[in-house]
C-alpha positions in Angstrom: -94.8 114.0 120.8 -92.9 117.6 120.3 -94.6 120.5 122.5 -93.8 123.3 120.8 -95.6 126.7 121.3 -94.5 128.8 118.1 -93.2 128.0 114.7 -92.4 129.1 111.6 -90.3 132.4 110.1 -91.0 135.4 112.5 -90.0 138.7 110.9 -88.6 140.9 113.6 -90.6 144.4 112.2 -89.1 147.8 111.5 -90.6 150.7 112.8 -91.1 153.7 110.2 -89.9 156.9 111.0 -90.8 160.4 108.5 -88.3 163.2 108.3 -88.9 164.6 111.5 -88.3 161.3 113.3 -91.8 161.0 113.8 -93.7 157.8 113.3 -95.3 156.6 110.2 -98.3 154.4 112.0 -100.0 154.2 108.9 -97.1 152.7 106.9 -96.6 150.5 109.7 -99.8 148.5 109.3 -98.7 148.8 105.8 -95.7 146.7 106.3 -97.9 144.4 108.5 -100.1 144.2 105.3 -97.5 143.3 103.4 -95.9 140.3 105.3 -99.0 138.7 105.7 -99.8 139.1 102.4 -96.5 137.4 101.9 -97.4 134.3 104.0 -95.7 136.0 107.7 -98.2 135.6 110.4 -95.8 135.3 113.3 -94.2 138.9 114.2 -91.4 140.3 116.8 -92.1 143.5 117.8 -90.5 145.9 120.0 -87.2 144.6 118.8 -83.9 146.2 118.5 -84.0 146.2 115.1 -87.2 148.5 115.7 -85.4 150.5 117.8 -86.5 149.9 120.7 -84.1 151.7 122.4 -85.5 155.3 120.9 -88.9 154.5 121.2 -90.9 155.4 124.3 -93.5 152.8 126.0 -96.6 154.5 124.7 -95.2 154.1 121.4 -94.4 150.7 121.8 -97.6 149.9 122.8 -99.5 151.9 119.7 -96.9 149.7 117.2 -98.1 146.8 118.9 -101.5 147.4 118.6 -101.3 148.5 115.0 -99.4 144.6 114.1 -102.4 143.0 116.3 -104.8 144.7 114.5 -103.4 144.1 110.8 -102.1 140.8 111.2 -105.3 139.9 112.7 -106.4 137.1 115.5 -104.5 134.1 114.0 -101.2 136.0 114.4 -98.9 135.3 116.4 -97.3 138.2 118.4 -93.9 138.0 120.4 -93.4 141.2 122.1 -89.9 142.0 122.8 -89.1 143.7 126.0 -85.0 144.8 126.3 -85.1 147.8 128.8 -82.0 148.7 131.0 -83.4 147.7 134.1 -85.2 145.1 136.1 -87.6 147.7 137.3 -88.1 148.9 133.4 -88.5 145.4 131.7 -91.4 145.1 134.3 -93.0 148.0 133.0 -93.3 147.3 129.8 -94.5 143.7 130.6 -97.1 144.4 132.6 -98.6 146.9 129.6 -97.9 144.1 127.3 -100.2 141.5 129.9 -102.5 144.3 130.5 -103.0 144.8 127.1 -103.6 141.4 125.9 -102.1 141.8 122.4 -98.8 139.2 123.2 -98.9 135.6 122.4 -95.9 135.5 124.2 -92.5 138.0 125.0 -89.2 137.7 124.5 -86.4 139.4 126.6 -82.9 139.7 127.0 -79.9 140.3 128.7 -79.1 143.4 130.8 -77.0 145.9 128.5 -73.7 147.9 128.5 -72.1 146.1 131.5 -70.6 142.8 131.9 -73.0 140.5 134.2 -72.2 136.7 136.2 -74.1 133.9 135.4 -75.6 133.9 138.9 -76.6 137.7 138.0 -77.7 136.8 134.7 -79.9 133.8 136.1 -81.6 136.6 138.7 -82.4 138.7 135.9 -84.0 136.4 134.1 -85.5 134.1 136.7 -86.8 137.6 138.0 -88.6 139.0 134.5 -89.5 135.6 133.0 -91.6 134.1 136.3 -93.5 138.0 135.9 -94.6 137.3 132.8 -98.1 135.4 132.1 -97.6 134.2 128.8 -95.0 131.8 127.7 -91.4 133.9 127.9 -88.2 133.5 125.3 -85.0 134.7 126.0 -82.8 136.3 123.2 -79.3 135.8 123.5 -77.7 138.6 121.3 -73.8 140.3 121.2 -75.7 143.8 121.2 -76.0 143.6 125.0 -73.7 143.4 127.6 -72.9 139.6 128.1 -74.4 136.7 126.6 -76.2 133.4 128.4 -73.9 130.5 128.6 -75.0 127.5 128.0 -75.6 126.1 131.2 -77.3 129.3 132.9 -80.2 128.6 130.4 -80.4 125.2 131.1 -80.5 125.8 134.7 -83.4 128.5 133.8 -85.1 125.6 131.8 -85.1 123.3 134.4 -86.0 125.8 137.4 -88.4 128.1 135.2 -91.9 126.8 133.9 -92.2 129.4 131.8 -89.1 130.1 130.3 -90.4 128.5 127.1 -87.5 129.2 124.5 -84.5 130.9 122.9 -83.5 133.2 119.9 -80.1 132.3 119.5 -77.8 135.3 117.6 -74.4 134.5 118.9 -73.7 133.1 115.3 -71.4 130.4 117.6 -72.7 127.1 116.3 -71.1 125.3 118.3 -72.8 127.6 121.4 -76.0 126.6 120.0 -75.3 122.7 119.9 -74.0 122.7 123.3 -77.3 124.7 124.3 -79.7 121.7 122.2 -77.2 119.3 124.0 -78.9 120.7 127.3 -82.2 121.5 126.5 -85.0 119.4 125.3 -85.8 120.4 121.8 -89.0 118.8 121.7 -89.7 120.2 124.9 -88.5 123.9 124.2 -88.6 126.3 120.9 -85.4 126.7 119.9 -85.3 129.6 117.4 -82.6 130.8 115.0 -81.5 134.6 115.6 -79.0 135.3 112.6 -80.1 135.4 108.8 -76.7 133.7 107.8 -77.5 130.7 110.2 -81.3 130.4 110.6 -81.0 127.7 107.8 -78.7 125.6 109.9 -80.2 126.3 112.8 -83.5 125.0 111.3 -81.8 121.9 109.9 -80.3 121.4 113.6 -83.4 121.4 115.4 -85.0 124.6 115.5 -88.6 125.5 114.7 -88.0 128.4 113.3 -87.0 132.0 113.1 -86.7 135.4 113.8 -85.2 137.3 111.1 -84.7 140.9 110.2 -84.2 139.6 106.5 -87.8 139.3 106.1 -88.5 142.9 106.6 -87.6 143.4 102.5 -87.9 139.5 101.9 -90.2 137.5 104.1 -90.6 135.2 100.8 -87.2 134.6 100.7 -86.8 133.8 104.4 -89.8 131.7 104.4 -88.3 129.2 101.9 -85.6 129.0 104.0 -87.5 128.0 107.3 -90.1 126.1 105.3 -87.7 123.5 103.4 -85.7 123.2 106.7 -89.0 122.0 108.7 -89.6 120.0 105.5 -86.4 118.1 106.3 -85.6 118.9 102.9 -81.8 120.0 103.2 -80.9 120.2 99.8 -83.5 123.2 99.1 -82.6 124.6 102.9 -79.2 125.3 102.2 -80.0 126.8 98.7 -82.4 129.4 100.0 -80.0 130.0 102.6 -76.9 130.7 99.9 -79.3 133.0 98.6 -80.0 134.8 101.2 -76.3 134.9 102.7 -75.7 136.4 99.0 -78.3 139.1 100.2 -77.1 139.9 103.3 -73.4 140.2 101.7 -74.2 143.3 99.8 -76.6 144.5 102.6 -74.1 144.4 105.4 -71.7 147.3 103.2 -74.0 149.8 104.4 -74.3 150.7 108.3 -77.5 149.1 110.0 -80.3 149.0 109.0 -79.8 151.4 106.2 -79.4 149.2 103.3 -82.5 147.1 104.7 -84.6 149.8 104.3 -83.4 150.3 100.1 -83.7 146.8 99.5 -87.5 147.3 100.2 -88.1 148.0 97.0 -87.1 144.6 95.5 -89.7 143.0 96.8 -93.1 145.4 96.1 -93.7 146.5 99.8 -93.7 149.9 101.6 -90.6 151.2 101.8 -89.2 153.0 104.9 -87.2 156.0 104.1 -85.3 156.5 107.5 -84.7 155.5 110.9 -84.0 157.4 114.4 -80.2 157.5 113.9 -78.1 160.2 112.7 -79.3 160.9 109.4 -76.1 159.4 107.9 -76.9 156.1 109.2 -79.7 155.7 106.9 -76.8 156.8 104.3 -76.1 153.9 101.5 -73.3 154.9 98.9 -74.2 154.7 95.2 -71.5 152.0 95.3 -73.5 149.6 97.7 -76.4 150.7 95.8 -74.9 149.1 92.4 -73.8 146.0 94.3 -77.4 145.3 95.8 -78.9 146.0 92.3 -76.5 143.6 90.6 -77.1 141.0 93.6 -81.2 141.0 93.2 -80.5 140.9 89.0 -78.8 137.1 89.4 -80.8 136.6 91.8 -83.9 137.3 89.3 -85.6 139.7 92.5 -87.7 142.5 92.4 -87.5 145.4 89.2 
């Protein structure tokens, strides 16, 4: 019988900023409301596509409370921790266990410079056995180097609680030599990249975490749903649709075009993030494109 700990679509969360860079907590439970209202109960917070990077640990921890507190006991919270140090990561765990508000965490490799696999496996042997709750590792191109295949199955077999893996290399063939490795009835494979988590479903996964679902959690649900279904067919058609999406979303820099597209789908809508203000910057050009992409899609207005 499969063990598996999480499952399902978990939308990675925003974080709402004002025009000062300030925090909009009250639009945040807002967009809490909103994917659960939407069928999401399973959230990443803390991510990067939060920002983690520009937010400090008290805020982290107030966001996290907010998404407890609106998504409500059933839901289930992965709480990301992707600080620059060994000493950091520990931190912010031990807040997140002291708190009591995680399901579960997620973290990832060390960024900026180039690590070994041997350095790579003391990193996360290190943060993964601190943790109390059941730990995932998120393998992503943002940060310095990226897990090989067999560094996490050497973590898997030495590390009770390294429970499973967000996988956004968008290398397929990375993630079938990982599943070639690793147990996936035994371990919770998740998909990290909206273009793949389809496949990655289909493949074995259980579900999961997409940024995608911030503007369309329905969308992204239909595409983890009919893949646990088994039912390929409709899989790979949600998925074509939301590849379509994510086309026109991708002309404008990150996660600026994200944050327009909110209004599709009848949610809040976040008006900027902590970058330069021309980050947050989509050109009346990209603007037309989404628009015509939601109309055949039959989306939103």
């Amino acid at each position: 019988m499969a063990k598996h700990y999480v499952k399902g679509l978990f939308t990675e969360l925003i974080t709402p900023f004002d025009e000062e860079g300030s925090i909009d907590y009250q639009m945040m439970g807002e967009l809490v409301d909103f994917q659960v209202s939407s069928g999401v109960n399973n959230f990443f917070v803390n991510g990067l596509g939060a920002e983690s990077h520009c937010l400090s640990n008290e805020e982290k921890m107030k966001l996290l409370g907010i998404v407890r507190e609106h998504g409500g006991p059933e839901s289930v919270i992965m709480g990301c921790s992707f600080e620059e140090s060994l000493l950091q990561n520990k931190e912010l765990l031990k807040l997140y266990m002291d708190s009591g508000l995680c399901d579960c965490y997620c973290i990832s490799a060390p960024p900026y410079f180039r690590h070994t696999p041997e350095a790579l496996y003391d990193w996360a042997r290190q943060l993964i056995s601190f943790c109390d709750k059941p730990c995932y590792i998120y393998n992503s191109v943002q940060m310095g180097t990226l897990f090989d295949p067999d560094t996490l199955e050497r973590l898997w077999k030495d590390v009770p609680n390294f429970r499973g893996y967000k996988d956004a290399t968008t290398d397929m063939i990375h993630f079938m030599q990982v599943m070639l490795r690793i147990d996936k009835d035994e371990f919770d494979f998740l998909g990290g990249c909206d273009a793949t988590d389809g496949l990655a479903v289909l493949m074995g996964a259980v579900g999961c975490v997409s940024f995608m679902a911030v503007p369309f959690p329905v969308q992204m649900k239909e595409v983890v749903d009919y893949g646990l279904a088994g039912d390929w067919e409709k899989c790979l058609e949600a998925q074509n649709r939301i590849l379509k999406i994510r086309n026109a979303l991708k002309k404008a820099p990150f996660n600026a075009a994200y944050m327009y597209a909110q209004k599709f789908s009848g949610g809040p809508v976040v008006k900027r993030s902590r970058m330069p203000a021309h980050q947050d910057y989509v050109s009346d050009e990209v603007k037309a494109g989404i628009d015509q992409t939601m109309k055949e899609l039959d989306i939103g207005r």
